[in-house]
C-alpha positions in Angstrom: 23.2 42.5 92.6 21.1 45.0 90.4 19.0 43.5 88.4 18.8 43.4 84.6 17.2 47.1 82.7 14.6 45.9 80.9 14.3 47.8 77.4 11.4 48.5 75.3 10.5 45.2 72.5 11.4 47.6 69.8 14.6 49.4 71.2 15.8 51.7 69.0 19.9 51.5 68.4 21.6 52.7 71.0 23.8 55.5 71.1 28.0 54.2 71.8 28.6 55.9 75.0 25.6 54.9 76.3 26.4 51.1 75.5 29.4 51.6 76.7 28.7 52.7 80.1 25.8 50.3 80.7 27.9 47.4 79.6 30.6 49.2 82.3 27.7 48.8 84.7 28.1 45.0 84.8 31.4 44.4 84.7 32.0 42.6 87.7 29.3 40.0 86.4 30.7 39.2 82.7 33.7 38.9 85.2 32.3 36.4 87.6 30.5 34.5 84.6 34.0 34.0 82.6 35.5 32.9 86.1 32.7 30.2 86.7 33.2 28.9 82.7 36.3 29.1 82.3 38.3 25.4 83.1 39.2 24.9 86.5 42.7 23.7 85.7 43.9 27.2 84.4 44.2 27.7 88.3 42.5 30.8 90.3 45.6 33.1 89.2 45.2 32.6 85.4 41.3 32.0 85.7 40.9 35.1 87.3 43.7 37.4 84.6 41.8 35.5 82.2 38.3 35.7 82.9 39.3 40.0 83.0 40.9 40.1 79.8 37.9 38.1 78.0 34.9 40.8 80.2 37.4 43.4 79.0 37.3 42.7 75.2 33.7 41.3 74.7 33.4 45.2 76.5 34.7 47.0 73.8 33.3 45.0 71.3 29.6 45.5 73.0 30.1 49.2 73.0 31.8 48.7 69.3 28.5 47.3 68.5 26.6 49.9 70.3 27.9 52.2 68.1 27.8 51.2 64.6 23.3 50.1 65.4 21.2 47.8 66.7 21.6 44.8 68.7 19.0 41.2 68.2 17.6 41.4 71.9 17.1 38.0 73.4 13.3 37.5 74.0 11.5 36.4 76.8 8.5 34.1 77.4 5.9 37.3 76.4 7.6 37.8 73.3 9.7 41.1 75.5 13.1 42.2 75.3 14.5 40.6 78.7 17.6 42.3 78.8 19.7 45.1 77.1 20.4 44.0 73.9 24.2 45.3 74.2 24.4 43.4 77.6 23.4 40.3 75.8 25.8 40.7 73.3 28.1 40.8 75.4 27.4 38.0 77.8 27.1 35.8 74.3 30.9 37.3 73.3 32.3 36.2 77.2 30.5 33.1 77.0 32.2 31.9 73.6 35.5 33.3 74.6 35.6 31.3 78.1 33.9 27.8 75.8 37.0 28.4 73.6 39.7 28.4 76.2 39.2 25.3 77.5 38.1 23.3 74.4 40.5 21.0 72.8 41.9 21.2 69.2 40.2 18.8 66.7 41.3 15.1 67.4 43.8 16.3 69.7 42.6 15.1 72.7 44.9 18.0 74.7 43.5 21.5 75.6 45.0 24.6 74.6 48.0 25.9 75.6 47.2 28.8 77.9 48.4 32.3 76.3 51.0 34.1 78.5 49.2 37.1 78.2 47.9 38.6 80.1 50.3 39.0 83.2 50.8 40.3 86.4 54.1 40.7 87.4 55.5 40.1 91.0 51.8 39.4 92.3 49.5 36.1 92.8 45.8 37.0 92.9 43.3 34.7 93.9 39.6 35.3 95.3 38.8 35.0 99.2 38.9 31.7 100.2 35.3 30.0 101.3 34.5 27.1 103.6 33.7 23.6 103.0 30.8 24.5 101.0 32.2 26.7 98.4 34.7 24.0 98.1 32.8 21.3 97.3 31.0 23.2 94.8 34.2 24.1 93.2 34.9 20.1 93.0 31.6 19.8 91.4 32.4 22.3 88.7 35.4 21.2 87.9 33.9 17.9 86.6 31.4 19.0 84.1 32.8 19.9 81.0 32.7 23.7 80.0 29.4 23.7 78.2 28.3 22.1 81.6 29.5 25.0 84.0 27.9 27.6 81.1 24.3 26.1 82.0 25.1 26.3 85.8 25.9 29.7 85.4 23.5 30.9 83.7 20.6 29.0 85.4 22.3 30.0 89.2 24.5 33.5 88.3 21.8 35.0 85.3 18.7 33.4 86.8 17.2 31.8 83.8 14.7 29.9 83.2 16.1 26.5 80.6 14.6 27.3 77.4 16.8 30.5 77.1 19.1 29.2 78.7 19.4 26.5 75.9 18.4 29.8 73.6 21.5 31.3 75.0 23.9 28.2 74.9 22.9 27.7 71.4 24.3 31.2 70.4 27.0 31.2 72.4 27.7 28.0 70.2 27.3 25.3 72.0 26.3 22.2 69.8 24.3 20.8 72.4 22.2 22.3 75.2 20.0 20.3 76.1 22.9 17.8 77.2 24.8 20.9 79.1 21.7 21.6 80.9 21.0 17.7 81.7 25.0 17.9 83.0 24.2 20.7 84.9 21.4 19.6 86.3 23.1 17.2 88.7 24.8 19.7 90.3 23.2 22.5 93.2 22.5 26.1 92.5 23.0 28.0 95.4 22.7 31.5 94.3 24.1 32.9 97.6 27.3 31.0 97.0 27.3 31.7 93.5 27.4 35.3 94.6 29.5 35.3 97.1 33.5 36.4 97.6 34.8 32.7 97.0 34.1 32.8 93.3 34.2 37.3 92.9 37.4 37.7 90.4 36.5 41.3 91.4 37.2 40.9 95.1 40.8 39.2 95.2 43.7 38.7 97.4 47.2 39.3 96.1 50.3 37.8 97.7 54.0 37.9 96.3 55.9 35.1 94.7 59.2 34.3 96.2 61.0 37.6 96.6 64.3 36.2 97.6 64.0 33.5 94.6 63.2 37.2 92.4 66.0 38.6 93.6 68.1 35.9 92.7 66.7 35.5 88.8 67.1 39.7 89.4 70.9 39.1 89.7 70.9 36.5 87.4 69.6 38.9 84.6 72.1 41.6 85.2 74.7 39.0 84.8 73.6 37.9 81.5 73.4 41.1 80.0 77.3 42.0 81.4 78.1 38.8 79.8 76.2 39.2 76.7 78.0 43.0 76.5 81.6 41.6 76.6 81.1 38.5 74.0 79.7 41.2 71.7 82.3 43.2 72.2 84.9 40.4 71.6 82.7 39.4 68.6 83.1 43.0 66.9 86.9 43.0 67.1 88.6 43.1 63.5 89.0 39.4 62.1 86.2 38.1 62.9 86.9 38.9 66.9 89.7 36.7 67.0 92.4 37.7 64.6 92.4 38.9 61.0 91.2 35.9 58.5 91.0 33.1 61.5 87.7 31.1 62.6 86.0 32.0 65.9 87.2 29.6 68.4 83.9 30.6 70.2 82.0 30.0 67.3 84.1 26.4 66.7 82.9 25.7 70.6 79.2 26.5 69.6 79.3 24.3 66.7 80.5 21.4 68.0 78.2 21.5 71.1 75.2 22.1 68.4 77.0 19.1 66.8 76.7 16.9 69.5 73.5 17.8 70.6 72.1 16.4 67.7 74.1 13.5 66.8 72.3 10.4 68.0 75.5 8.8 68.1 76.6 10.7 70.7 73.7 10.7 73.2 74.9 8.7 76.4 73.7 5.4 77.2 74.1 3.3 80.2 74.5 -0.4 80.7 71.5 -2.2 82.2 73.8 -3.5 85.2 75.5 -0.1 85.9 73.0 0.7 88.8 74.1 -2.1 90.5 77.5 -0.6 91.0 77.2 3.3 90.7 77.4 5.5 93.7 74.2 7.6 93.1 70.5 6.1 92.6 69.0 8.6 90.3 67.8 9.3 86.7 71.7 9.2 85.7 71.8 5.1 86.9 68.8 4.1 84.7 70.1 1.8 82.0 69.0 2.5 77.9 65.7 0.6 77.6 63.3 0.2 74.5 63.1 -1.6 71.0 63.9 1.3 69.0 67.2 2.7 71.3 69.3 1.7 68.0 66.9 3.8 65.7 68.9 6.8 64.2 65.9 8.4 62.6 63.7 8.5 65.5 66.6 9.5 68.0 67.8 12.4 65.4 64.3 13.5 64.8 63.8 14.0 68.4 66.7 15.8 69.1 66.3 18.1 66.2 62.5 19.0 67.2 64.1 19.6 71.0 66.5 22.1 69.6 64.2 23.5 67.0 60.6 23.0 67.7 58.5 24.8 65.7 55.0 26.4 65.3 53.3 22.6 64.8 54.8 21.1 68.1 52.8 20.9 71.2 54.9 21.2 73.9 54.4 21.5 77.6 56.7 21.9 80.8 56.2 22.0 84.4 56.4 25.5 86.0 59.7 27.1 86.3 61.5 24.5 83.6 63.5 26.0 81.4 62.3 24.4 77.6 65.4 25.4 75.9 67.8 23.1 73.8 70.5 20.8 75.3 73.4 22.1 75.9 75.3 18.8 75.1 74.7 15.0 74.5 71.5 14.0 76.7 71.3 10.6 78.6 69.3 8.2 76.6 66.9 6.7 79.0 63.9 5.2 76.7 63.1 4.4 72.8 59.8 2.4 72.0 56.7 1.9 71.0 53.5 2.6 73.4 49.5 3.2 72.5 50.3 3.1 69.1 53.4 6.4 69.8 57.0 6.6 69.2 58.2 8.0 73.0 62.1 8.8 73.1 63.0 10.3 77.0 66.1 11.8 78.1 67.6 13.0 80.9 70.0 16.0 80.7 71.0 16.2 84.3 68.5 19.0 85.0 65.3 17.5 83.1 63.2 14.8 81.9 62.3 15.7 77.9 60.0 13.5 76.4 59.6 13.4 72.6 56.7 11.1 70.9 55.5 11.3 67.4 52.7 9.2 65.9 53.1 6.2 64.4 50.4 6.0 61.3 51.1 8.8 59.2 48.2 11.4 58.7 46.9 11.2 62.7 45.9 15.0 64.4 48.0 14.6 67.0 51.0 15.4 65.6 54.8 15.7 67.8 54.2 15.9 71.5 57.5 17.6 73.3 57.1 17.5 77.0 60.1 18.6 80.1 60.1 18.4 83.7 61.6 19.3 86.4 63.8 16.4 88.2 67.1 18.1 89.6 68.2 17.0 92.9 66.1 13.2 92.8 67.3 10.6 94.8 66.1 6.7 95.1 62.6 7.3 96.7 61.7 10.0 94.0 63.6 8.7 90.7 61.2 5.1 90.7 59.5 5.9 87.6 57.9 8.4 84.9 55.6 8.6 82.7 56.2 6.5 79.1 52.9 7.0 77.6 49.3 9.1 77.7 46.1 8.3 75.6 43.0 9.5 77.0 42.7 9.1 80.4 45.2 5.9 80.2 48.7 5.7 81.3 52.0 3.6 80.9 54.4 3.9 83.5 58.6 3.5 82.6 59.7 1.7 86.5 63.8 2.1 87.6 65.6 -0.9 87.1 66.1 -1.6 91.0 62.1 -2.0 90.7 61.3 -5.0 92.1 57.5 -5.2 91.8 54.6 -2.8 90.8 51.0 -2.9 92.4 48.1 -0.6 91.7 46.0 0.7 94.8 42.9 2.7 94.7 43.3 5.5 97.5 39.7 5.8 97.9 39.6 1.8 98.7 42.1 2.1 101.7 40.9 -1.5 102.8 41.7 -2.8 99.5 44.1 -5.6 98.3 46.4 -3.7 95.9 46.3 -5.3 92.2 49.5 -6.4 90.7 50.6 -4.7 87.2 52.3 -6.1 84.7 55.6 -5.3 83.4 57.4 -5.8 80.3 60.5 -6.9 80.3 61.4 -3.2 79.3 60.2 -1.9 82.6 57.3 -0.5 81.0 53.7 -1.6 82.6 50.5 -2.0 81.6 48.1 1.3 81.2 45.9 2.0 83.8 43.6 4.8 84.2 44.7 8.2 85.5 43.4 10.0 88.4 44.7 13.1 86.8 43.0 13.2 84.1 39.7 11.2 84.8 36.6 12.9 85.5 35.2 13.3 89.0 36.6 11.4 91.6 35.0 8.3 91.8 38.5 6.1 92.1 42.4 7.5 93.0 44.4 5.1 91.5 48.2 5.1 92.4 51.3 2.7 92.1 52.9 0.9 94.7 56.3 0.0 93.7 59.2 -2.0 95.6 62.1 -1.7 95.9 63.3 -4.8 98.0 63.5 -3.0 101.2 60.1 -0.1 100.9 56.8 0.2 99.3 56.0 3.6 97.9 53.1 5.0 96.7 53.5 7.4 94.1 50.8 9.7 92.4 49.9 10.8 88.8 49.4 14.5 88.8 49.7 15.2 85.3 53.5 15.6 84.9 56.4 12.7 83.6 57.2 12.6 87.3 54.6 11.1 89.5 54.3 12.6 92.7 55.3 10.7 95.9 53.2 10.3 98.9 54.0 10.2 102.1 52.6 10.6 105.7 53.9 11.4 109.2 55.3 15.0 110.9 57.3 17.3 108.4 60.1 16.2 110.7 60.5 12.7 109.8 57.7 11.9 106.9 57.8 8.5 105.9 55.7 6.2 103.4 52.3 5.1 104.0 52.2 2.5 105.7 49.1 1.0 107.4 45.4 0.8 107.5 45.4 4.1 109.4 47.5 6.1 106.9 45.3 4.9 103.8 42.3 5.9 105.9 43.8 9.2 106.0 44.3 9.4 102.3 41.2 8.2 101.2 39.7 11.0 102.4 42.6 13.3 101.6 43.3 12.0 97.8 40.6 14.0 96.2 42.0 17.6 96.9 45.1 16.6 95.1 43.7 18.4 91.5 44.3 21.9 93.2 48.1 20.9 92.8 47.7 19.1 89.4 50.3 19.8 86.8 52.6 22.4 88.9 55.5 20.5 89.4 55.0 18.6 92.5 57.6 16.4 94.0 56.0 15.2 97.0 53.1 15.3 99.2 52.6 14.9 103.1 49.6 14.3 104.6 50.0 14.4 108.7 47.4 14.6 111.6 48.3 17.3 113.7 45.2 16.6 116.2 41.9 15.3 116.9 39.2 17.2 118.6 36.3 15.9 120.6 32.8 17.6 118.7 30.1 18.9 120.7 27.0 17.0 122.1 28.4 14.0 121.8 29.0 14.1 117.9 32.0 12.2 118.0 35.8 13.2 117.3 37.1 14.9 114.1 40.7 14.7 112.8 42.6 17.6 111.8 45.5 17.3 109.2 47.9 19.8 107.2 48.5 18.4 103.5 52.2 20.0 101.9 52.9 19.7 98.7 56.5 20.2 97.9 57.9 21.4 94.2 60.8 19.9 92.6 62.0 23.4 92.4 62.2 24.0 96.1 59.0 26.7 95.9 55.9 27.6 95.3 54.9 25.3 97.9 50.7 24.3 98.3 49.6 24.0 101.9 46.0 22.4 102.8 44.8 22.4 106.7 41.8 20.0 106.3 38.9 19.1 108.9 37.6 15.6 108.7 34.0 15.4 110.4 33.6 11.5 111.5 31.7 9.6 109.5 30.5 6.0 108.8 32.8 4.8 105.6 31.7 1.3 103.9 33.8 -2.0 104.6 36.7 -1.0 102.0 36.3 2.8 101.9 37.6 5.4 103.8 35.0 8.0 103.6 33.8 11.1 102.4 36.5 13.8 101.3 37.7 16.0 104.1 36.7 19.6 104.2 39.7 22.7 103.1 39.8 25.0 106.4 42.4 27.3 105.4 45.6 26.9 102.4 48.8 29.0 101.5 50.7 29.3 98.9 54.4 29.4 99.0 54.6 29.3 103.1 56.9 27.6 105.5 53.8 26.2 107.4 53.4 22.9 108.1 56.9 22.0 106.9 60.3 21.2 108.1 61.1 24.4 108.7 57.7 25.6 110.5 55.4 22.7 111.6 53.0 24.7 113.3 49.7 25.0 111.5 46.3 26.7 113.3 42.9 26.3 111.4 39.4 26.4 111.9 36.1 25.6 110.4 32.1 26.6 110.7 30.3 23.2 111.6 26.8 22.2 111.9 26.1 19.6 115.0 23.8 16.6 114.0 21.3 18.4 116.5 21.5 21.7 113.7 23.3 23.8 116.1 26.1 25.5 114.8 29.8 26.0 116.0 33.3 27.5 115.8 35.9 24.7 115.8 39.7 25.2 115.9 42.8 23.5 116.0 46.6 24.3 116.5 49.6 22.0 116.6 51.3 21.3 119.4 53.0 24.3 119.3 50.1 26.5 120.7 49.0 26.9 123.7 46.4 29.0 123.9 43.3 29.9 121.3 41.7 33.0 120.6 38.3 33.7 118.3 37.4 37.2 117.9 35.4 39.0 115.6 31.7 37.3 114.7 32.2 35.1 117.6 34.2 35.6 120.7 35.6 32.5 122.8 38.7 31.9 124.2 40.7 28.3 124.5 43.4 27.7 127.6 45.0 24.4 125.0 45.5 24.1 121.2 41.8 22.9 120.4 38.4 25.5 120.9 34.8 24.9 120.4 32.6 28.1 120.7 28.9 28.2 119.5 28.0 30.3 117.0 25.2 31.0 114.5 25.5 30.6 110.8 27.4 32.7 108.5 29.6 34.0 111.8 33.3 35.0 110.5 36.1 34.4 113.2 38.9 35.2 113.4 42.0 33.0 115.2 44.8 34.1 116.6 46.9 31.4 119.2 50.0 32.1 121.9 52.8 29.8 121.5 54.4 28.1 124.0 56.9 30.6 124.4 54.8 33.0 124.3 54.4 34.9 121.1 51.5 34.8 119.0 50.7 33.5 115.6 47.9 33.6 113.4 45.6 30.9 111.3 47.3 29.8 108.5 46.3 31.7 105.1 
């Protein structure tokens, strides 16, 4: 990248246009710094909308600022201007704008809603994908906190030296430096990376939602605005619509549903044997639990601030769940008292709402109102939700055909699991969540029983936990065995790039093993699917797992991202063929292209920065470092299919 115009130490103000169009000039790196501050969790899509709209404003304002006289320029070492005052001004602008984003409100504990502005409409934009490197320096960003990843950047991406870098942190309002730096510290600065496409918001790939789901909610539309056309119509008629000096019927039928929606005395409650007897094992068998189910206050204040949440209450939902009101008297599933919180849940036959509300007046963190997704859940998938979340603590609300609840660290495959307590309102005790804990150090999920199975089920930052499973996508089953926990301990820490996006399950499945080069032992291939309670938007992982020499009870280090999709058929039960390959590094230093296809494939293809060719599903070709291939395989009926992407 160009470097930095240096400017005289006594710069007169510069003229507006000429701000403006140096500050123009270096777009693309206020772009890339906002990207690298900005919190991980906002995903590549919104980081990368985001980190655009914040370069595009702290733009204007530099050239603003330009206009109307001089700019402070930072100063170096020798007492010199080091870099354009208005380029400084607005790095400083991009800097606090990207601190602010993912900061939490006062004694909150929860970050910011993101804003839904801006958009992009019919498009998901994301930068190139990188190799094992780029993703593990990803992994390392994403657990320092925001003042951390502004010290990295501007130590790696703005090359300076730590005393203005803490000069810059300072003004960018960071209340202490010296402890970003020290966070940052612990973490490599490899400039090249830092600079290359992986982590270039300029340089992006755009793919389409689902079109046929578009088309559908397309339709849809239409059809509400016919119907919304003809009740208006009928509403105008003389009379009130519906004859001269008589009452709406309609509005009679609205009433009444608004009436029940909110009448805690109508809300539907089940007995705590009806599970035993009902035809379906879902949401709609769990009996009325919790010591305040009889409280009319609390039930009527949480229905009221479902229908008519206002300005104060912070609410969340899983992607693609609608947050309206109900449309008629919810299912009562819980009313108690957890970490010091009221928590009411409901079930409406389409979601999971959760309302909690403090219990000692005066405290910041005022009425929570959460929804998920959780049409179409059946007895493996309806085994608990989430009661309660304090920190990085959680409380777990089990079915009642729960017969026993166990906590197993992933990472610990050769583990005993630890029993968890219960109350005798099916509510455990807390236990720390991997979904919210920093680094990943520990994976801790719940084992529950149900007489006949053992499942493991996941926290990923939703009411719903996520269930795990391994085997083909024809026939995935739980994990089960010391070979299946292997291949989740090394598997479990990729699960924050599907955190929080409504995620029903996930299968983890070896699709094959590959001898390495000169001797280096065999690696394991495996295609990781995340599935979404709404049926898409699917996350699709192909990971290469080097061998390595894991400790008595642990299964390893993590296992390197080869290639991922987003909302594809690949490595599902639809399309379980999957083709991936990585750049690897013998033990000798010698480097190679490795790729592997399911079973499907019968031949390999590289072409491109290295050329080799494969008569079976698995190819090793030497190669130098930094080579790009590109795969290609024949099937075995013939026609050809790319790596996944």
């Amino acid at each position: 990248m160009r470097p930095l115009p240096e400017v005289p130490s006594a710069a007169a103000p510069a003229d507006g246009e000429q701000a403006g169009a140096a500050l123009v000039e270096h777009y693309p790196r206020l772009v890339r710094l906002g990207y690298l501050v900005l919190p991980p969790s906002l995903g590549s899509h919104r980081r990368v909308l985001k980190a655009h709209a914040l370069a595009q404003r702290c733009l204007l304002s530099g050239r603003r600022a330009g206009a109307g006289g001089g700019i402070p320029a930072p100063r170096g070492p020798n007492g010199a201007a080091a870099v354009d005052p208005s380029y400084a001004h607005a790095r400083r602008r991009v800097l606090r704008a990207a601190l602010a984003a993912g900061r939490p409100r006062p004694g909150s504990g929860r970050a910011r809603l993101p804003s839904l502005l801006p958009l992009v409409w019919g498009l998901r934009l994301f930068p190139h994908s990188g190799g094992s490197d780029g993703l593990a320096l990803e992994n390392a960003l994403s657990a320092l906190s925001g003042p951390g990843r502004a010290a990295h950047a501007l130590r790696g991406l703005e090359g300076l030296a730590d005393a203005e870098a803490r000069r810059v942190l300072a003004d960018a309002g960071v209340a202490d430096p010296y402890a970003a730096l020290a966070q940052a510290a612990g973490v490599p600065v490899p400039r090249a990376l830092l600079y290359s496409p992986e982590f270039d918001p300029c340089s992006l790939q755009a793919r389409p939602p689902d079109l046929l789901r578009r088309r559908r909610h397309a339709k849809a539309a239409l059809t509400a605005v016919a119907a919304l056309l003809v009740c208006g119509a009928l509403l105008g008629l003389p009379g009130e619509g519906w004859g001269r000096g008589a009452p709406s019927g309609a509005q009679h039928t609205r009433a009444a549903v608004a009436g029940q929606a909110l009448d805690p005395g109508r809300v539907s409650r089940v007995s705590a044997t009806f599970w035993r007897r009902s035809t379906r094992t879902d949401f709609t068998a769990w009996p009325t639990r919790g010591n305040r189910a009889g409280d009319t206050g609390l039930l009527r204040r949480a229905l009221t601030v479902w229908a008519h949440p206002d300005d104060t209450v912070r609410s969340s939902a899983t992607p693609d769940t609608p947050v309206g009101p109900p449309m008629g008297a919810p299912q009562l599933l819980y009313a108690g008292e957890a970490d010091r919180v009221a928590v009411v849940l409901f079930h409406d036959g389409l979601r999971v709402v959760r309302y909690a509300e403090p219990l000692e007046a005066g405290r910041d963190e005022g009425v929570a109102l959460d929804f998920a997704r959780v049409d179409g859940a059946d007895r493996a998938s309806a085994v608990a939700l989430i009661v309660a979340r304090a920190g990085d603590r959680i409380r777990y609300l089990t079915a009642p055909w729960v017969t026993a609840v166990s906590v197993r660290d992933l990472l610990a495959p050769g583990a005993a699991p630890r029993p968890l307590r219960r109350g005798p309102d099916g509510v455990t005790a807390a236990l720390t969540s991997p979904a919210t804990a920093r680094g990943c150090r520990a994976w801790e999920a719940i084992e529950v029983r149900d007489g006949r199975s053992a499942r493991l089920m996941a926290d990923l930052g939703e009411l719903a936990p996520a269930r795990l499973t391994s085997g083909p996508p024809s026939a995935p089953h739980d994990v089960t065995g010391r070979a299946e926990r292997d291949s989740w301990a090394r598997t479990a820490c990729l699960l924050p790039a599907v955190r929080s996006y409504g995620v029903r399950s996930v299968n983890s499945w070896q699709y094959a093993v590959q001898s390495l080069p000169e001797g280096n032992g065999s690696a394991r291939w495996l295609c990781t699917r995340a599935e979404t309670w709404r049926g898409t938007g699917s996350r699709v992982l192909a990971q290469f797992q080097a061998p390595s020499a894991p400790a008595a009870a642990t299964g390893g280090p993590p296992g390197a991202v080869a290639a991922r999709a987003e909302d594809s058929p690949a490595c599902g039960a639809r399309d379980s063929r999957v083709l991936a390959g990585v750049l690897w590094k013998s033990q000798g230093g010698r480097w190679y292209v490795l790729a592997a296809g399911s079973s499907q494939f019968a031949s390999l293809t590289a072409s491109g920065g290295v050329a080799a060719r494969s008569d079976g599903r698995l190819l090793a070709a030497p190669a130098r470092a930094g080579d790009r291939a590109r795969l290609n395989g024949t099937l075995m009926d013939g026609s050809r299919a790319g790596a996944l992407r």
